[in-house]
N, C-alpha and C positions, 0 to 999 in steps of 0.2 A: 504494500500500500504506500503507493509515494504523494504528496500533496504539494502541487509548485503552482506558483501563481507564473505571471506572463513572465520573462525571460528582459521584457523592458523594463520589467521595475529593478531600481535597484537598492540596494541595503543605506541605510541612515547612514549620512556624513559623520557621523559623529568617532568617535576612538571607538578602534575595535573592541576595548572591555567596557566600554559603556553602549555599546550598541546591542539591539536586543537580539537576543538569538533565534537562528534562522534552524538550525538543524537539531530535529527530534527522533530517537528511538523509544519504542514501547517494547517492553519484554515481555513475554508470555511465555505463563504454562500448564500443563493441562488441568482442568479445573477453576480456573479465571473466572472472576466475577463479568459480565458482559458489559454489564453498564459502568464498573469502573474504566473499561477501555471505550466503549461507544461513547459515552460522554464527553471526556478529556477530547479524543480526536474530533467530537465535529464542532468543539469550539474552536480547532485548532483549523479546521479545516472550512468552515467558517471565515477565522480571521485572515484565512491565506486565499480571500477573493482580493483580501487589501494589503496585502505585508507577504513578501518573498518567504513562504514557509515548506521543508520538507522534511517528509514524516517515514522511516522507517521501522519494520517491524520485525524483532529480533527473538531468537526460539534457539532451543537445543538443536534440532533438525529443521529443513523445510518442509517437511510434512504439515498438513493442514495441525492445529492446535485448535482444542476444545473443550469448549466451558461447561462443557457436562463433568459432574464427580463421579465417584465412585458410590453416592448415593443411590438404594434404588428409585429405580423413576423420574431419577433425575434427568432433565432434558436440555438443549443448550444449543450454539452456534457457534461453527469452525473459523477458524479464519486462519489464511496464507501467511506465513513469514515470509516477508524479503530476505531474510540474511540472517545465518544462526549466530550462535556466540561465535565461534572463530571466523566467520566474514564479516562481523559488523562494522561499518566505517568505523575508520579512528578517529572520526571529526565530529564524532557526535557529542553536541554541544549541552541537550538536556533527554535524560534518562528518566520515564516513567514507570511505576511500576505498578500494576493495580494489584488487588487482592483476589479474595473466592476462596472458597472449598478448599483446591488443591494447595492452597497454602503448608496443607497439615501435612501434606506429601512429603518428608522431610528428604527421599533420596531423589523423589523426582523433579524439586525444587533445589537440587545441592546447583546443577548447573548454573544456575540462573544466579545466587547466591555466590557463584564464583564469579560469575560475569560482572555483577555489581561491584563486589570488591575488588574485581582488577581494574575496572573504569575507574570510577567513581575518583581518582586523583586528577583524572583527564577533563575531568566534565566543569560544566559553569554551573550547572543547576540537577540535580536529582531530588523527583517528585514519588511520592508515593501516595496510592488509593486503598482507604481501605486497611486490612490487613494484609496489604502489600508492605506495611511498616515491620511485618514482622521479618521478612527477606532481610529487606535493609539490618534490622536488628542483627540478625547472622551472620551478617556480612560485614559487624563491625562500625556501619558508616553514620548509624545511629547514638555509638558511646558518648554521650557526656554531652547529648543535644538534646532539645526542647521537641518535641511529637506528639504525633495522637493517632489515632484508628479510632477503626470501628467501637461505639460504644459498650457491645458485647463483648468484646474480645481485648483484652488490656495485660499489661503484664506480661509482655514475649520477651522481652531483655531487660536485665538489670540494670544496665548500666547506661538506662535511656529516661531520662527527666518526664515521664509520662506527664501528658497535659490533657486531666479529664475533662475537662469544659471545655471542648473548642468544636468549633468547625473544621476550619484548618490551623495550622500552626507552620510559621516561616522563622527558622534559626540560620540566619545566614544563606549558604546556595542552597538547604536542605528544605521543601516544604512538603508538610505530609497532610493529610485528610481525615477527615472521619470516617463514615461507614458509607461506601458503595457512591449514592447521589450527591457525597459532598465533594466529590471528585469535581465534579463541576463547576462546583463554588468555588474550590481553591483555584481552579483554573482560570477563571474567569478574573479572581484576585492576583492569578502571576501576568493575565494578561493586560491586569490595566498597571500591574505596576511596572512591566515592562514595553509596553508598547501604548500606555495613553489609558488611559480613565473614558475617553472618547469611542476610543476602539471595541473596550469593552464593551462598553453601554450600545455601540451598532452591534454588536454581534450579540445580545442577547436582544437586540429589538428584531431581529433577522429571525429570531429560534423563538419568536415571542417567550421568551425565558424569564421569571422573575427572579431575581439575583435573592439571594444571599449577602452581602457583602461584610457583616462583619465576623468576624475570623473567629471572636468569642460568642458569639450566641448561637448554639446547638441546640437544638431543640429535647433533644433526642441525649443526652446527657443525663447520667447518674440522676442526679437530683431535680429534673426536671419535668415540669408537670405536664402528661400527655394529654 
């Protein structure tokens, strides 16, 4: 899945580490929550009718990858990698990772979990959806930062500042989610802090979307009344 707007536009004058980034990978693995990846990608895909953006999608194998678990009766939707862990460009600027089910997978996620941790000094920005924060946990890139997940599911690494009240949470390049649809909310907060408060607010008027925007109001939090 590649996402590139016209070839005339070109990237903001600005310095290349203040300029926003243009190149995205999504990692998958079997088990994947569907909406932490469909949602993340079509804001992104979206914003790249206006902003030079592309998007690759990275796997153990190129075999289709699927969001069904090992649940019975569980049901789901495949989706194609561009590029496994050993072809992923080495230019990839921002790393997603959503969550699901196969999170629990611990051998079928070691891949992926490798993958992070060998990127992840290369990169500008790695996002996580979900219990996609527990990867990241494994993977080390989480120790001694500020995160969150899913409201069910809390407590995957010790040595990560859990932040139960949030929507999303941003500690530096590092921004992680809540559970599953807050993928979008953070999304939509990396997009207007990197590409305009403008931008965002056209691309959720395009998806008639009603934002989320503040990072601390969860609905869906411990202590909060349903």
């Amino acid at each position: 899945m590649t996402i590139i707007t016209s070839t005339a536009q070109q990237r903001p004058s600005s310095s290349a580490a203040a300029a926003p980034p243009v190149k995205y990978a999504v990692a998958l693995f079997n088990g994947f929550q569907l909406l932490d990846v469909a949602g993340p990608l079509d804001v992104l895909a979206v914003l790249a009718q206006d902003v030079p953006i592309e998007v690759v999608v990275v796997a153990r194998t190129l075999a289709p990858v699927t969001s069904r678990t090992a649940r019975p009766g569980s049901v789901g939707q495949e989706i194609v990698p561009t590029h496994t862990f050993d072809t992923a460009p080495d230019d990839v600027e921002v790393l997603v990772i959503p969550g699901g089910g196969g999170t629990r997978d611990l051998d079928g996620t070691q891949p992926l979990v490798d993958y992070a941790a060998r990127v992840f000094p290369k990169l500008r920005y790695f996002l996580t959806v979900c219990t996609g924060a527990a990867l990241a946990a494994r993977a080390g890139v989480l120790d001694g930062r500020r995160a969150t997940t899913n409201k069910l599911a809390f407590d995957w690494g010790p040595k990560v500042q859990w932040v139960r009240h949030a929507r999303w949470v941003s500690d530096g390049n590092i921004w992680t989610s809540s559970g599953i649809s807050a993928g979008i909310d953070m999304t939509f907060g990396f997009v207007a802090a990197h590409y305009g408060e403008e931008a965002a607010a056209k691309v959720a008027h395009r998806q008639e979307y009603i934002r989320n925007t503040d990072p601390n109001n969860d609905p869906f939090a411990p202590d909060s009344t349903p």
